[in-house]
N, C-alpha and C positions, 0 to 999 in steps of 0.2 A: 334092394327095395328101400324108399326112404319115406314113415307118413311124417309129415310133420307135425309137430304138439305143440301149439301156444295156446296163452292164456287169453282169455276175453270176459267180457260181462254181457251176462244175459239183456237182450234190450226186450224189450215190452211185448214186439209179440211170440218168439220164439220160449221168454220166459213164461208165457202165461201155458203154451201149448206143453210143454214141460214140468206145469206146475210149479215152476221157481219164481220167487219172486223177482221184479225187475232188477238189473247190477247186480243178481248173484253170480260169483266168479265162476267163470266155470274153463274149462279146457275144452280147445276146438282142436279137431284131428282132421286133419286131408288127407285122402288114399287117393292114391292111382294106380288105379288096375289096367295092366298089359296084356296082351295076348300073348302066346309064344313066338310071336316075331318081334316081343314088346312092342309093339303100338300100343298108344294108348288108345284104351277103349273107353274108360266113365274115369272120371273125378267124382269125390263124394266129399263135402265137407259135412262133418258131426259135431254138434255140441253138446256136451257132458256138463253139467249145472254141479258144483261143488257136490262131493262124497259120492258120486257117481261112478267113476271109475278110478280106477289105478294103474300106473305105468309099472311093469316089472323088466329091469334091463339084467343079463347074465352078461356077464364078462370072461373071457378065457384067457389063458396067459400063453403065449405061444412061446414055440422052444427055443 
């Protein structure tokens, strides 16, 4: 599974619906969700207005 995370600025009406003001930075996230035969079934794009969320990545070290 891969969402991908970039960054954008909020434009004017997504920032107002959010409360942010307009070019607050914010991070956009795309999911795609699969069935169990992976088909895709929806795409969702999210935008997250600065201090909104947080990325937490674990790394493991293989043998």
């Amino acid at each position: 599974m891969s969402d991908p995370v970039t960054t954008s600025a909020a434009h004017p009406r997504p920032a107002q619906t959010l409360g942010a003001a307009r070019g607050t930075p914010a991070l956009r996230v795309l999911k795609h969700y699969r069935d169990a035969a992976r088909a895709l079934v929806i795409v969702t794009s999210t935008l997250y207005p600065e201090n909104r969320y947080s990325i937490v990545t674990t790394l493991a070290r293989s043998a």
